[in-house]
C-alpha positions in Angstrom: 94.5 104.2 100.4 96.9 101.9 102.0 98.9 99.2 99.1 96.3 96.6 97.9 93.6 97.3 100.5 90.6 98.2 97.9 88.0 101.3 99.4 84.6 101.3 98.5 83.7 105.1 97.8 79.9 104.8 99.2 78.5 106.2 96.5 74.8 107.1 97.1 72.4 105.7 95.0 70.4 108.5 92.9 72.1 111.4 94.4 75.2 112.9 92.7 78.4 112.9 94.8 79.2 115.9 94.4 78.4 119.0 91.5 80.4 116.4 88.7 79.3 113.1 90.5 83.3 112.3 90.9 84.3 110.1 93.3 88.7 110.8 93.8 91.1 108.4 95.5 94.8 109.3 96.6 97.2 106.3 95.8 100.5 107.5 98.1 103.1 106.4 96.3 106.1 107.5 98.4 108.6 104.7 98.2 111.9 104.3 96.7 113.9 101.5 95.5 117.4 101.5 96.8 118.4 101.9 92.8 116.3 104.2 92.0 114.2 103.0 89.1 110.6 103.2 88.3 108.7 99.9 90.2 105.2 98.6 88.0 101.9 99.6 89.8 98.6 98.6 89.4 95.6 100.5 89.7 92.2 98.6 89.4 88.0 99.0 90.1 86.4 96.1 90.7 83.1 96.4 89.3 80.9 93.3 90.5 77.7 94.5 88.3 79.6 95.6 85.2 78.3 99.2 85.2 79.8 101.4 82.9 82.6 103.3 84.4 85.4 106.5 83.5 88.4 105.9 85.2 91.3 108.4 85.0 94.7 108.6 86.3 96.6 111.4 87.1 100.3 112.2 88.2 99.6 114.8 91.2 97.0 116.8 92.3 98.0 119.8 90.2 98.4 117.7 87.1 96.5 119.2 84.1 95.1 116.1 82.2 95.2 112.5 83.0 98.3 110.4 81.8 95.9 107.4 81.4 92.0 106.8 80.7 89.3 104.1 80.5 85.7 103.2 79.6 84.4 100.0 80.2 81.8 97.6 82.0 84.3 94.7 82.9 84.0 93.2 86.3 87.8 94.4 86.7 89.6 97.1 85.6 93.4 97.5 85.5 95.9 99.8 84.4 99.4 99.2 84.7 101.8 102.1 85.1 105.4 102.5 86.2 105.4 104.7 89.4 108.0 107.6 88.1 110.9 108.6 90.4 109.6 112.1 91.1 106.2 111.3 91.3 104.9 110.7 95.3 101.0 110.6 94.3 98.5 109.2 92.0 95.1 110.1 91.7 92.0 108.0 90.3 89.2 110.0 89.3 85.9 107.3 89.3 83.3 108.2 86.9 80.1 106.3 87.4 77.1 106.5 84.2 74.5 107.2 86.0 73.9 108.3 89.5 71.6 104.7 90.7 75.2 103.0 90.2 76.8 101.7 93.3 79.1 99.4 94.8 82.5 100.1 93.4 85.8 99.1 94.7 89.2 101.0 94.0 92.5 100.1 94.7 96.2 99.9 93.7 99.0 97.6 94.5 102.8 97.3 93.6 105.3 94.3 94.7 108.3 96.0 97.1 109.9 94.4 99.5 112.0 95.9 102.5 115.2 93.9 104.2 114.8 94.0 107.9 117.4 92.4 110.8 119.9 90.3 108.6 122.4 88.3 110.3 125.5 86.3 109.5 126.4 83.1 111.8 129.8 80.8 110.9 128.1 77.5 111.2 131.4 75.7 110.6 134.7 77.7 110.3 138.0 76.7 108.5 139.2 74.6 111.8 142.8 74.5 112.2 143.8 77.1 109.6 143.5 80.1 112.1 141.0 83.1 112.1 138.3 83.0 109.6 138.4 86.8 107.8 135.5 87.4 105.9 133.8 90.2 103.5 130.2 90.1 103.0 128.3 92.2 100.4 125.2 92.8 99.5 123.8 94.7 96.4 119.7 95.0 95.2 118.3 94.2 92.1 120.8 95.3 89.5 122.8 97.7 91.4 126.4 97.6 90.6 127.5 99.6 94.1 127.3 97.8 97.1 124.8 99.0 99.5 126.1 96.7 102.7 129.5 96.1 103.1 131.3 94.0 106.1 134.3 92.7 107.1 135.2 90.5 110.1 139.2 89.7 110.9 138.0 86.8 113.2 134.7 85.1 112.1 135.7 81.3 114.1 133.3 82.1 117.1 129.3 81.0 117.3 127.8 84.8 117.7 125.6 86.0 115.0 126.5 89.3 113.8 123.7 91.7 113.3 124.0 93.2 110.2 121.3 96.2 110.8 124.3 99.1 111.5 125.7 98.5 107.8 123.1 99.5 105.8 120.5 102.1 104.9 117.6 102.1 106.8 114.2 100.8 104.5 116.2 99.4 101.9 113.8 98.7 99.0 114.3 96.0 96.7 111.0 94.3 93.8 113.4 91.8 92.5 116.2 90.6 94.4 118.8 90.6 96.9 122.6 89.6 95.8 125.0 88.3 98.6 128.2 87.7 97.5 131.2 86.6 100.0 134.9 86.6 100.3 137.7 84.8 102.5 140.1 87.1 103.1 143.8 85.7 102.9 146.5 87.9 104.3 149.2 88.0 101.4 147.7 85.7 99.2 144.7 85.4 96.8 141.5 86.0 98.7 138.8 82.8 98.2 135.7 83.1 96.6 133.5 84.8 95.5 130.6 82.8 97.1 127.2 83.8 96.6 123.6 83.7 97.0 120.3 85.4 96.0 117.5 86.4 98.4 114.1 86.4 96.3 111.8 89.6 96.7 108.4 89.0 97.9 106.2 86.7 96.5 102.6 87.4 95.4 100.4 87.3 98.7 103.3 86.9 100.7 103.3 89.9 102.9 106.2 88.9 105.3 109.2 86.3 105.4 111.3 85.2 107.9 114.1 82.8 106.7 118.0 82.0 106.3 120.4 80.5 103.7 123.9 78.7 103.6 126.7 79.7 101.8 129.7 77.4 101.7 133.0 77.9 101.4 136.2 76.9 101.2 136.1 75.0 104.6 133.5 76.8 106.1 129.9 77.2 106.1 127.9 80.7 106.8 124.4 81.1 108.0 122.8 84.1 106.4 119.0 85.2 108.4 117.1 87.9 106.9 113.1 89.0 107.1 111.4 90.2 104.2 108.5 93.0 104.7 106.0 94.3 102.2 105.8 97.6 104.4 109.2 99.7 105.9 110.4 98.9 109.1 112.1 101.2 110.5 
């Protein structure tokens, strides 16, 4: 099942699915953030005519017994879990009361979002006081260790610098983005730092095209980024 894009099993009505009448779904849960911690996910059955269902959860196919279970008859069922580093797949067992009960829908969905095609742009460089030399970082969520890292010796012209070449490719972030810049001074005490925060994904928002400023001493820089709920790469 593809992230937040709820399957309805088919269950026939008065036959068994099945010797157990178990209905199984495969949440692929492959992704990574950049920093390596666990992200929330949430598995849910929506259950329009409150039958009674058994949900279980397990870590892998080969896992001996689920790491989470539920009874209930609520029109929604959730169960939050934090997808584990090692852990690629998570299956959902459905267990329906009896076999006349129909029209389930199961699904899961987690909040990730990937950095595609950023850009930096001098809008207004330090006229008059000779090249603008920049350093531009970038680290996700609450990484310490930068993950981008440029410098430019001559920043005063209009050209936008794609930024794609200075990273890792499907960089994953569920929080935020930290951009932090410097203005490099030859022999003398570099300025800033100057930064800015790009927001992960909102709720619903499954792609985001936008740019920021950042001003500094003299100078103003254009930072353009896209935001994508899926990798892009």
């Amino acid at each position: 099942m593809p992230n937040d894009d709820p399957k309805d099993p088919r269950l026939s009505v008065g036959q068994r699915n099945g010797e157990n009448d178990e209905c199984w779904f495969r949440a692929p849960l492959a992704e990574q953030l950049l920093n390596g911690n666990p992200y929330p996910v949430q598995f849910y059955i929506q259950n329009d005519f409150n039958r009674k269902i058994h949900l279980s959860l397990f870590e892998g196919i080969a896992a001996p017994a689920p790491f989470e279970q539920v009874s209930n008859e609520d029109t929604l069922t959730l169960i939050g879990h934090d997808r584990a580093a090692d852990i690629q797949d998570v299956y959902m067992l459905l267990e329906r009361s009896q076999i006349t009960d129909y029209e389930f829908l199961a699904g899961y969905r987690y909040s990730i979002s990937y950095l595609n095609q950023p850009e930096i742009h001098s809008i207004e460089d330090q006229i008059g006081l000779g090249a603008d030399e920049i350093r531009l970082t970038l680290t996700a969520d609450d990484m310490a260790t930068n993950f981008l890292d440029f410098t430019d010796e001559d920043f005063d012209d209009d050209e936008p610098q794609m930024l794609n070449s200075y990273y890792p490719k499907n960089t994953a972030f569920n929080d935020r983005l930290n951009i932090t810049v410097f203005e490099l001074d030859s022999g003398e005490d570099d300025d800033g730092p100057f930064t800015a925060i790009i927001s992960a994904s909102k709720k619903g928002e499954n792609s985001r095209e936008s740019s920021l400023i950042i001003e500094a001493e003299g100078a103003e820089y254009q930072i353009s980024y896209k935001l994508s709920r899926n990798p892009n790469w």
